[in-house]
C-alpha positions, 0 to 999 in steps of 0.5 A, a space after each residue: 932316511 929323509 927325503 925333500 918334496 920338490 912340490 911342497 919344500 917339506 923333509 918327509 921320510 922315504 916312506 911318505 913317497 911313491 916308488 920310480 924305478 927310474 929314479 936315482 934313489 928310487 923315489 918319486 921327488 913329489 909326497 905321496 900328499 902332493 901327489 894325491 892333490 895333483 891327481 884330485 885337481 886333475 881330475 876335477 879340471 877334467 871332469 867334463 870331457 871325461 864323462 863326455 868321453 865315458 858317455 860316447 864309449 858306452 853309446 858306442 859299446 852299448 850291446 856289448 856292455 849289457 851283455 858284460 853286465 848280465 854276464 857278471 849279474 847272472 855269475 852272481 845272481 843269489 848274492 845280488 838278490 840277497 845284497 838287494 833284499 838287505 838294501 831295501 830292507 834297510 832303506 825302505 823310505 828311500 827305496 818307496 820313494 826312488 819306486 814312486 818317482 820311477 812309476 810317475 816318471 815312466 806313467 808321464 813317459 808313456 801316458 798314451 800308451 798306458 791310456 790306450 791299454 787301459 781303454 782297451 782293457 776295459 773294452 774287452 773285460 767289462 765284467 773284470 772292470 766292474 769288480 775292479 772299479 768296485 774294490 776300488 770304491 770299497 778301498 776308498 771307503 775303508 771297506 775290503 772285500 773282493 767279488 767273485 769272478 762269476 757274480 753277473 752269472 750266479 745273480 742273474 741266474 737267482 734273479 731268473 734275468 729280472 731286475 731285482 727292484 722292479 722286475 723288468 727283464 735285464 737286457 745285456 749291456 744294460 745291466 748294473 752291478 748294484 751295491 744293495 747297502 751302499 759303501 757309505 752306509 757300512 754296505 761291504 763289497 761281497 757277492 751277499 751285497 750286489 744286486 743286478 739292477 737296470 740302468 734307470 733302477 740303479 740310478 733313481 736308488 743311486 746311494 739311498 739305503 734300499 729300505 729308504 728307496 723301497 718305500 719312497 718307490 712304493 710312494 710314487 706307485 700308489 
């Protein structure tokens, strides 16, 4: 039995039509197709005021629907963790760019704080600071290597407290961890390869290679 949309004047069969209890035959008089348009077009005219009107809900049930989020994530948690690893897995470029994109966002969002920690780390941890600032060169240079937590210790200990270069007694916060071949010379950043320094040693040897500065120091003595 065939039946006559009254939206689009097409004779469609009855399958093609909503069900309406309230109708004489039981049918919607508009297609199942003019229906979908209506509610598309419905949807796109109101599309403003609706999210306006999620938006406000959620700022409204903002508490509320975190907990009903963790509530359903925990209910879950082994799937999700399993459907986030296949994601990441399977879009790695997208995933490593939506990641920088959030640090650079949130690095810009709270610059001063972060700065401000950084100092203060730095202040309380110079030791920890040196090794970091020191991995950090070496990872520039294309060499890897990592310091011992305690190398300021051991090396003033096998030094006796002397400068290794001139032989001056190394004063605290005054010393300088010293690369004795440098980075750029194929030097590696490693415990055999740092050397304590004082502050004007460090800087006369600067990155001449040790043989090099060795004998251009001798020079100036005689």
């Amino acid at each position: 039995m065939a039946k006559k949309c009254t939206k689009c004047g097409e004779v469609k069969s009855r399958e093609e039509f909503y069900d309406r209890a309230s109708s004489k035959d039981g049918k919607r008089n508009e297609c199942k197709v003019c229906v979908g348009k209506v509610s598309r077009e419905t949807a796109l005219r109101n599309r403003e005021s609706v999210r306006a009107r999620m938006k406000q809900y959620y700022l409204d049930h903002a508490e509320q629907a975190k907990e009903a989020a963790r509530a359903k994530y925990y209910e879950n948690v082994e799937a999700n963790r399993a459907y986030s690893l296949r994601y990441r897995r399977a879009h790695k470029e997208e995933v490593a760019k939506k990641d920088a994109l959030r640090r650079v966002g949130y690095y810009h969002k709270n610059r001063d704080v972060i700065l401000a920690m950084g100092k203060a780390w730095h202040k309380a941890s110079p030791d920890a600071s040196v090794r970091k600032t020191h991995a950090r060169r070496a990872r520039l240079k294309g060499t890897f290597g990592k310091l011992s937590v305690n190398i300021r210790s051991v090396l003033f200990e096998g030094q006796k407290g002397r400068c290794f270069c001139c032989g001056e007694p190394l004063v605290h916060g005054e010393t300088h961890l010293d690369h004795w071949v440098p980075l750029f010379l194929g030097g590696t950043n490693t415990d055999d390869n740092m050397r304590l320094l004082t502050k004007t040693c460090n800087l006369r040897k600067s990155k001449l290679h040790p043989d090099v500065y060795t004998q251009r120091r001798d020079e100036e003595l005689i």
